[in-house]
Backbone bond lengths (Angstrom), bond angles and torsions (degrees), N, CA, C in turn:
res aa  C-N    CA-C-N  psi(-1)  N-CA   C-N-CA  omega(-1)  CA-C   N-CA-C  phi
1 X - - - 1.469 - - 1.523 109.71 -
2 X 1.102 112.76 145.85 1.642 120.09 -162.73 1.780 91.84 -97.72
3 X 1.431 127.79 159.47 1.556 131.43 -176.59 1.324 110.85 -146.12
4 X 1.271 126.18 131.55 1.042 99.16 137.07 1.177 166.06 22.65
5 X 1.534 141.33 124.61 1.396 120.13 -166.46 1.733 94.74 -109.40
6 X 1.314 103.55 6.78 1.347 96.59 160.19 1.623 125.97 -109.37
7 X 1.047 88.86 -12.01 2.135 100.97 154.68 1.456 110.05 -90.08
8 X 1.290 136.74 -15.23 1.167 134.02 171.13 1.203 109.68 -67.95
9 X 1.340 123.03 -54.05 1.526 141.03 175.39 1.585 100.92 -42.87
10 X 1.262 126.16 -34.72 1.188 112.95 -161.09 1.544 115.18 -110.00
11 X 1.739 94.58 -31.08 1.774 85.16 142.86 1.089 166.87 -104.14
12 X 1.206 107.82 17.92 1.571 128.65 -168.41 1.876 91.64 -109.06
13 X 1.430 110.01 133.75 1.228 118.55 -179.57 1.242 120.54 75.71
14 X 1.391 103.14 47.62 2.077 131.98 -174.06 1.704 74.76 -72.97
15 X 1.729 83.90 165.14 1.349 124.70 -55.08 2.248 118.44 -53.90
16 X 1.278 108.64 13.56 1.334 105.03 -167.73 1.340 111.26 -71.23
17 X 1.544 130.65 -68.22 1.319 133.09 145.80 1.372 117.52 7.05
18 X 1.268 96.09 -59.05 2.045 94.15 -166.53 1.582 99.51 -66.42
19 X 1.272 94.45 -44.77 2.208 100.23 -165.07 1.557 95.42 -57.18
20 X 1.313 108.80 -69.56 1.821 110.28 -175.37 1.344 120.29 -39.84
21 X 1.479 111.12 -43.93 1.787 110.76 -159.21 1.454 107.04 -98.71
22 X 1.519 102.53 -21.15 1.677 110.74 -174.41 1.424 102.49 -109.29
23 X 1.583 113.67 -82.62 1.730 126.17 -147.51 1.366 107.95 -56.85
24 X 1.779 117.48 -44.76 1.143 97.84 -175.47 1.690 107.83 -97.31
25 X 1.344 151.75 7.27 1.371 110.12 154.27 1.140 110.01 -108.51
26 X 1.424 143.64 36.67 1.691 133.99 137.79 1.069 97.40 -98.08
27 X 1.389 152.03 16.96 1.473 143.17 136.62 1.704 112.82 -68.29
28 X 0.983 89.66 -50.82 1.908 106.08 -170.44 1.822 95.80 -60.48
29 X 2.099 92.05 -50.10 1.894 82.95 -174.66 1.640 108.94 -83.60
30 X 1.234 129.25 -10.44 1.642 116.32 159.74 0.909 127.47 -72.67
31 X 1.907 133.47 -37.92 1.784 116.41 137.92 1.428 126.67 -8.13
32 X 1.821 98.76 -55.98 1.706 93.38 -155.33 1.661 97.69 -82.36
33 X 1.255 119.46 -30.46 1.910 123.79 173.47 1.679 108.88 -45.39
34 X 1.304 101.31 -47.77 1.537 114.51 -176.34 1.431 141.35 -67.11
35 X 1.203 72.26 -26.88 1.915 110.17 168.11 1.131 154.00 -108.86
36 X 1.644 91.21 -18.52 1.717 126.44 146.56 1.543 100.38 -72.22
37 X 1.115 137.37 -20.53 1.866 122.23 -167.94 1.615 92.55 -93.14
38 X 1.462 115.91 -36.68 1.481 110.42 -161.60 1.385 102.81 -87.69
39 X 1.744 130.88 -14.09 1.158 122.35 172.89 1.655 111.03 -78.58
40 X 1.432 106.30 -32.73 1.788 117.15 168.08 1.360 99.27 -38.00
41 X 1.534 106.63 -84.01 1.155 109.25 -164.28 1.448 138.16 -49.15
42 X 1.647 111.06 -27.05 1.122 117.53 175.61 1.499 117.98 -117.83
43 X 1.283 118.76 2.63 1.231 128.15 166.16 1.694 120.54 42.59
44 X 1.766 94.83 40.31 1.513 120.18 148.67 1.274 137.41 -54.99
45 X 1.193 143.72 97.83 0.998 122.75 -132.85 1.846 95.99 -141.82
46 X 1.736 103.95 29.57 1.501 123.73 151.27 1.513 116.94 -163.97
47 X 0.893 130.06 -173.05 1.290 126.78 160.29 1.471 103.31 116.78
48 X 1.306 135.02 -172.42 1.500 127.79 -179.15 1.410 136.53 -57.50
49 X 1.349 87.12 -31.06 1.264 130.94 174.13 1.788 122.84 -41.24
50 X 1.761 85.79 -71.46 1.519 103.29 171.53 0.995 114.72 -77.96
51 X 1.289 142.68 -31.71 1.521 134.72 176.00 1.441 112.74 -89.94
52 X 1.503 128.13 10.20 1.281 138.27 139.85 1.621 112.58 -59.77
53 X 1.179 108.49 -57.06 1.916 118.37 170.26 0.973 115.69 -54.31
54 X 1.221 124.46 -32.40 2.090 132.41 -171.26 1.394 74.76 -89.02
55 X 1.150 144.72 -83.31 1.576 119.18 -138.05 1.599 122.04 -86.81
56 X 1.325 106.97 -9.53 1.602 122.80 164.09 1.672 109.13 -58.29
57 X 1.430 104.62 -29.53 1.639 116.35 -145.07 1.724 84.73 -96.62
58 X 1.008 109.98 -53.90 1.826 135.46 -177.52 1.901 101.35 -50.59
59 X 1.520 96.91 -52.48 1.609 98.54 -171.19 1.537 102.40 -85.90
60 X 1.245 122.50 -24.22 1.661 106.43 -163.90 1.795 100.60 -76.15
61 X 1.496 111.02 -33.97 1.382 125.53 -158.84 1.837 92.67 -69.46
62 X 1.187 115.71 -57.45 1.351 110.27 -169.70 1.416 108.89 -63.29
63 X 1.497 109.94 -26.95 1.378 116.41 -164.23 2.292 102.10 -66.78
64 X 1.143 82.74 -34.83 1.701 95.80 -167.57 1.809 97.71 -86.39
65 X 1.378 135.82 -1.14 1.051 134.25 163.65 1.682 111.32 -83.33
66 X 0.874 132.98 -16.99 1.731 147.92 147.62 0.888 118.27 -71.80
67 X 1.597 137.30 -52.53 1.248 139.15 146.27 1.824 125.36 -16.46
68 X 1.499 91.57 -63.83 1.570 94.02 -175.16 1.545 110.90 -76.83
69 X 1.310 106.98 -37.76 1.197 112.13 160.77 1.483 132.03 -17.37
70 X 1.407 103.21 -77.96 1.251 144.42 153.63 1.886 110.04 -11.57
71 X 1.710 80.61 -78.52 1.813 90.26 -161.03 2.137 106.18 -76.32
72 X 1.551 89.63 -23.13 1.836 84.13 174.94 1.629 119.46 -76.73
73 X 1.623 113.71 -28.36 0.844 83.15 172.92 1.944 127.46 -115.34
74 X 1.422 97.76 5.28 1.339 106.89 144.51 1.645 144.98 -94.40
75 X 1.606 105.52 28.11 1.361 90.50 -165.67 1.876 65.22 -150.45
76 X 1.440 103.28 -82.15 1.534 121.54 -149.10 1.236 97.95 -40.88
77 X 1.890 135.09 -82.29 1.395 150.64 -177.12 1.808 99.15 -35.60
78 X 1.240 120.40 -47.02 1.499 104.52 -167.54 1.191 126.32 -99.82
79 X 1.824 120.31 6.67 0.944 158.03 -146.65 1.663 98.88 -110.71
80 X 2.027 95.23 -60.16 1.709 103.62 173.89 1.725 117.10 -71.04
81 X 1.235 120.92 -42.92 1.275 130.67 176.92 1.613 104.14 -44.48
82 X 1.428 116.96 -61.57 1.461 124.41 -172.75 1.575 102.99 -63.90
83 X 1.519 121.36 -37.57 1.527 97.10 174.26 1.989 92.36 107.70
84 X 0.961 113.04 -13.54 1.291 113.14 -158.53 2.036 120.49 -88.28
85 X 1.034 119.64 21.91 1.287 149.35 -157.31 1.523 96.22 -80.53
86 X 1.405 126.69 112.12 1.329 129.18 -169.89 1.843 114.57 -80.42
87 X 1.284 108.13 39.56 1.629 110.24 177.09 1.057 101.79 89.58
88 X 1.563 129.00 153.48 1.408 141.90 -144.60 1.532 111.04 -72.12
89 X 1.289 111.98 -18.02 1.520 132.78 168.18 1.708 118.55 -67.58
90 X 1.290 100.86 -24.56 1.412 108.44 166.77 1.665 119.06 -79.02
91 X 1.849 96.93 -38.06 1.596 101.14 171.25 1.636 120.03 -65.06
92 X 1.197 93.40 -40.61 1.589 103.69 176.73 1.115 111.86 -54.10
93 X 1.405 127.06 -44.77 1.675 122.99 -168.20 1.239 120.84 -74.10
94 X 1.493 116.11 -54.36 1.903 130.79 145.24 1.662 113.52 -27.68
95 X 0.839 96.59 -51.97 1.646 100.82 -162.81 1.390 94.02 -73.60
96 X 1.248 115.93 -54.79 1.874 104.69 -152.09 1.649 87.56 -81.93
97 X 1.514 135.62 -30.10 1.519 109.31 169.16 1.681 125.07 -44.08
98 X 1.837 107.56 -41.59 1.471 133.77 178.16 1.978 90.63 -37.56
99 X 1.420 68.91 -76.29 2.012 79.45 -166.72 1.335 112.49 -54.04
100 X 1.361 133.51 -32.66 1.570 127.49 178.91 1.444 100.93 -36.41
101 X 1.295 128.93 -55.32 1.417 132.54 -137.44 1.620 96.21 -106.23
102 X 1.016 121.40 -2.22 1.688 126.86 170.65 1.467 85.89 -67.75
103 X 1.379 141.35 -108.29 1.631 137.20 167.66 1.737 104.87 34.79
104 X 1.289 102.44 -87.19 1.414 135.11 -163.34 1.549 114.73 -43.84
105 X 1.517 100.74 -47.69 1.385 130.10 -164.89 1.805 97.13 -71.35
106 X 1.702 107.64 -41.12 1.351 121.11 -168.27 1.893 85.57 -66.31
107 X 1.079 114.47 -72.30 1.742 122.81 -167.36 1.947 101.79 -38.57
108 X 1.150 110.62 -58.75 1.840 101.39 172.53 1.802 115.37 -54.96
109 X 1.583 126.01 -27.34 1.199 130.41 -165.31 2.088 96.08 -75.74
110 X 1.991 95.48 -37.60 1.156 93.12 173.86 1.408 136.31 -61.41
111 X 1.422 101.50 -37.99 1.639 130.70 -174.27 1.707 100.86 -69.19
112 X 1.213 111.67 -21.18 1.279 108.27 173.98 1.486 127.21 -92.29
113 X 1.707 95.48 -24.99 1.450 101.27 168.58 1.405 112.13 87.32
114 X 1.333 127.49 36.15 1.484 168.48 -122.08 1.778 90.33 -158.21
115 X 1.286 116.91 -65.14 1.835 105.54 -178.97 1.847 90.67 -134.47
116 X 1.897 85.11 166.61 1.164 116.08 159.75 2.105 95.85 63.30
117 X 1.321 111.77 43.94 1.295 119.93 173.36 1.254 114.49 -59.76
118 X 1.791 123.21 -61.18 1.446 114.70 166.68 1.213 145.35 -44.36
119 X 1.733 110.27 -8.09 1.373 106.38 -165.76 1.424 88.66 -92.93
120 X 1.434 96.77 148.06 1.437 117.17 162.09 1.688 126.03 -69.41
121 X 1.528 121.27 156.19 1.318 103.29 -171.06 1.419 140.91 -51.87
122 X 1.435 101.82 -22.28 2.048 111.44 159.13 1.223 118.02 -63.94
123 X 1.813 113.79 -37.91 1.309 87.87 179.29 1.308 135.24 -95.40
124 X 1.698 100.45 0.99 1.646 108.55 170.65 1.312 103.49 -73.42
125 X 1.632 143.19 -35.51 0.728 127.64 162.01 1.403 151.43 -39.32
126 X 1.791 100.73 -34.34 1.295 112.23 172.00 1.524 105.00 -84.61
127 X 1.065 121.47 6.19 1.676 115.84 156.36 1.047 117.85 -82.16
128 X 1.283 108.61 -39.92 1.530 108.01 -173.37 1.521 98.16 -60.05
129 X 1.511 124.47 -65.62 1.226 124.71 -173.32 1.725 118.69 -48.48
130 X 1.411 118.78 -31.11 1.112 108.13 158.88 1.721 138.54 -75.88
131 X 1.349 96.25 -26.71 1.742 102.07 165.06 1.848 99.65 -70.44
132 X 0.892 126.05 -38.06 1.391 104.77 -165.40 1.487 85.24 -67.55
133 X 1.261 128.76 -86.88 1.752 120.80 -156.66 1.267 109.09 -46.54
134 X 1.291 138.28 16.76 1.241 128.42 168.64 1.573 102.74 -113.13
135 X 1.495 111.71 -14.40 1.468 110.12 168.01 1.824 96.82 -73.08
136 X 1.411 111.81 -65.02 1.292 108.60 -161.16 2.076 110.37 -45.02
137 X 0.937 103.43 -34.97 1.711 107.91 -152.01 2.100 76.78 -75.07
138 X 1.412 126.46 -58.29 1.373 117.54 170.55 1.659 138.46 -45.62
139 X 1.328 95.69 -26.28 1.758 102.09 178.10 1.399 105.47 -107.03
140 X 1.646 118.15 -8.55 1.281 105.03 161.00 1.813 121.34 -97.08
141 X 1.054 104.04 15.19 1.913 132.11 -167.07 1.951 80.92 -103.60
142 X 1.094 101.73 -64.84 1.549 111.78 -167.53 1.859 106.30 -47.28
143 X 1.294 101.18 -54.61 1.954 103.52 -172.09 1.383 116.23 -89.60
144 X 1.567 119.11 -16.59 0.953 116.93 146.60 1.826 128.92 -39.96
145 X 1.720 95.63 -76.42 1.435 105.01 163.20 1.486 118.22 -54.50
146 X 1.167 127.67 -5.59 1.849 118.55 -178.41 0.921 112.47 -102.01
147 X 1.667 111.72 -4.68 1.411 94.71 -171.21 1.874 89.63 -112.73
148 X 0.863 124.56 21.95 1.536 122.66 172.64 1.136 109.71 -87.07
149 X 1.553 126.23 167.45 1.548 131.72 -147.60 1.498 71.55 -120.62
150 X 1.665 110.30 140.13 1.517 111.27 -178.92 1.622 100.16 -94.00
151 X 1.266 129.11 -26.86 1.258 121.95 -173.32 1.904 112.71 -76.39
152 X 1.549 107.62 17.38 1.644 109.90 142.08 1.162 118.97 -44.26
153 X 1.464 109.18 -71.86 1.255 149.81 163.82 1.769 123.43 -26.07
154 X 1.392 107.49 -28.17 1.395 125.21 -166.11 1.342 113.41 73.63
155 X 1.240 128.04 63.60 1.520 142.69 174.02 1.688 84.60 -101.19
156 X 1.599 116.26 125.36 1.426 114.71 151.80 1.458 108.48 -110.97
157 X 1.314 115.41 142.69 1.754 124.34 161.62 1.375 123.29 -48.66
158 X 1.185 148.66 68.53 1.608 132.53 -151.48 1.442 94.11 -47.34
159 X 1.225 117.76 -58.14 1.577 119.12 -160.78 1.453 111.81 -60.09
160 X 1.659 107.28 -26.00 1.573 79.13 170.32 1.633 99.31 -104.90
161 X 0.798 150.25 31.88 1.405 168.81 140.72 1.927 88.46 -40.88
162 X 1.122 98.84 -95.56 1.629 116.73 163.63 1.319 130.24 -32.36
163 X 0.757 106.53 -34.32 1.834 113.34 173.85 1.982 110.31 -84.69
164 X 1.150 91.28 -50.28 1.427 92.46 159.51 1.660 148.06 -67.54
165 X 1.665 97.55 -23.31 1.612 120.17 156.50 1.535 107.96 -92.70
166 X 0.834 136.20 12.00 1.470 131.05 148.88 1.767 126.29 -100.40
167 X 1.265 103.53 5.61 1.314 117.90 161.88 1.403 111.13 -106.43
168 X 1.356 130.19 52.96 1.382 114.08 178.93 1.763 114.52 -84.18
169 X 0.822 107.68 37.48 1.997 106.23 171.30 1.554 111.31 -152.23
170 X 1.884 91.15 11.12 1.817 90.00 155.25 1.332 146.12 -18.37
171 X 1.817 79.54 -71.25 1.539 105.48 174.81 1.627 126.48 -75.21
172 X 1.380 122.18 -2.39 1.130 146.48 -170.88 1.652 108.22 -50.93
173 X 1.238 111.02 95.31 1.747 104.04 166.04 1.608 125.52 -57.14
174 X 1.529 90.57 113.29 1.717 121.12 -176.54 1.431 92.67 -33.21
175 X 1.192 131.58 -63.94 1.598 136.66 -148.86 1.522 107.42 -72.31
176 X 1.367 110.97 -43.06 1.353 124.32 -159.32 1.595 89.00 -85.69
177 X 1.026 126.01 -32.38 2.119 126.16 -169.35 1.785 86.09 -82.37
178 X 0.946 110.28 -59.69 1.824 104.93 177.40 1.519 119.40 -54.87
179 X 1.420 112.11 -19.39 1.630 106.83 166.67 1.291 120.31 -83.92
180 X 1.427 108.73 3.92 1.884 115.46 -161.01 1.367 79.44 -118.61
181 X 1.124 123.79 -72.13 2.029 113.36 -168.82 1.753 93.60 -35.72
182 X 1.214 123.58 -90.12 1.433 137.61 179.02 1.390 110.62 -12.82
183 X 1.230 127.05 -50.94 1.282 135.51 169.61 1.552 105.71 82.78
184 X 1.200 119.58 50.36 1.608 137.33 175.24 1.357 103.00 -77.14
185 X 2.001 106.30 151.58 1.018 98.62 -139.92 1.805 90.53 -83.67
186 X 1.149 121.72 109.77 1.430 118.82 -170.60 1.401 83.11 -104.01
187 X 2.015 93.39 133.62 1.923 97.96 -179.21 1.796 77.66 -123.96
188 X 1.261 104.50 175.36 1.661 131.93 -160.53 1.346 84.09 -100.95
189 X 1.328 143.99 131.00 1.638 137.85 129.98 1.130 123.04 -28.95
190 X 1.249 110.38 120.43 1.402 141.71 166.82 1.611 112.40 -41.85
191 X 1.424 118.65 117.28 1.315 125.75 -166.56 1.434 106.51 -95.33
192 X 1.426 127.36 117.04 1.923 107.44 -158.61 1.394 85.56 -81.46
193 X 1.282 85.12 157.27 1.709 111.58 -166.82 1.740 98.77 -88.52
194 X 1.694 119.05 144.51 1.391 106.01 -169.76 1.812 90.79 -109.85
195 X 1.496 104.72 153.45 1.727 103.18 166.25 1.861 109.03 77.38
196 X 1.571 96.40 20.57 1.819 104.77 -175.14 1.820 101.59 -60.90
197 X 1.357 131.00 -29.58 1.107 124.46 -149.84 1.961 88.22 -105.07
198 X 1.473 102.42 -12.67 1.620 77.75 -176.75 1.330 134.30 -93.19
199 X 1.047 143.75 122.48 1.065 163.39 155.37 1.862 147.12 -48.21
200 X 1.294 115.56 102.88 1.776 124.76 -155.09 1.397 100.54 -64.70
């Protein structure tokens, strides 16, 4: 089955790949989901709790500035140059991971106090809560699309394109290729002749 180059990313170089690109920042960003609902709800605004959210929010954001880093200019830039992009389903999956972590990146710029200085503590909050669901609805846009087979789409493999046209006598019947080496007396069927009885 042909993948993605954003399922490729995640399986090739088990188990490291998975921890880096996956486990740890939807760990880091399900802290901050989990902890943004319980600060909503109870509108705590210290305690273990909240400075669990500040540093989830602090670590996931920087964490996804390496990340993008990472995949634009080892994957995305040399990926477009080469031309080699497995159908728009491949862009979709790259890209909307890219953008998940744009969100994220905004919530650490906040935590630092870098943007959104005037708002008071509800309404930085409701940023936070809105960058996260705009992470979730993007990284679930992203694995959705990564995990789809691009040759829906009409993505062909050249290489196995090639590997498969260099087997042309695959399919070759054993019996019938052994009657041709052998050189048996194989005669052609007789084509009945039409109009045998008529006569000029």
């Amino acid at each position: 089955m042909n993948m993605t180059h954003y399922m490729e990313l995640l399986a090739v170089n088990q188990p490291w790949n998975l921890i880096i690109f996956m486990a740890i920042p939807v760990i880091l960003a399900e802290t901050l989901a989990i902890t943004e609902l319980y600060i909503l709800f109870t509108r705590k605004f210290d305690g273990a709790i909240y400075y669990l959210n500040r540093f989830a929010g602090i670590a996931v954001g920087v964490y996804f500035v390496g990340i993008i880093y990472y995949i634009v200019t080892n994957a995305v830039i040399p990926i477009t140059k080469a031309g080699e992009w497995r159908t728009a389903i491949d862009v979709i999956a790259v890209g909307s991971y890219v953008i998940a972590g744009l969100p994220l990146i905004w919530i650490a710029l906040q935590e630092f106090g870098l943007v959104n200085r005037a708002l008071n503590q509800m309404g930085r909050l409701k940023i936070h809560a809105i960058c996260v669901s705009l992470f979730l609805v993007f990284g679930h846009i992203a694995m959705i699309a990564g995990m789809v087979d691009p040759t829906i789409l009409g993505y062909k493999d050249a290489h196995a394109h090639q590997m498969s046209g260099g087997n042309a006598y695959e399919h070759c019947d054993p019996a019938l290729h052994q009657q041709m080496m052998n050189g048996n007396n194989m005669q052609m069927p007789k084509m009945p002749m039409k109009n045998q009885g008529h006569t000029h």
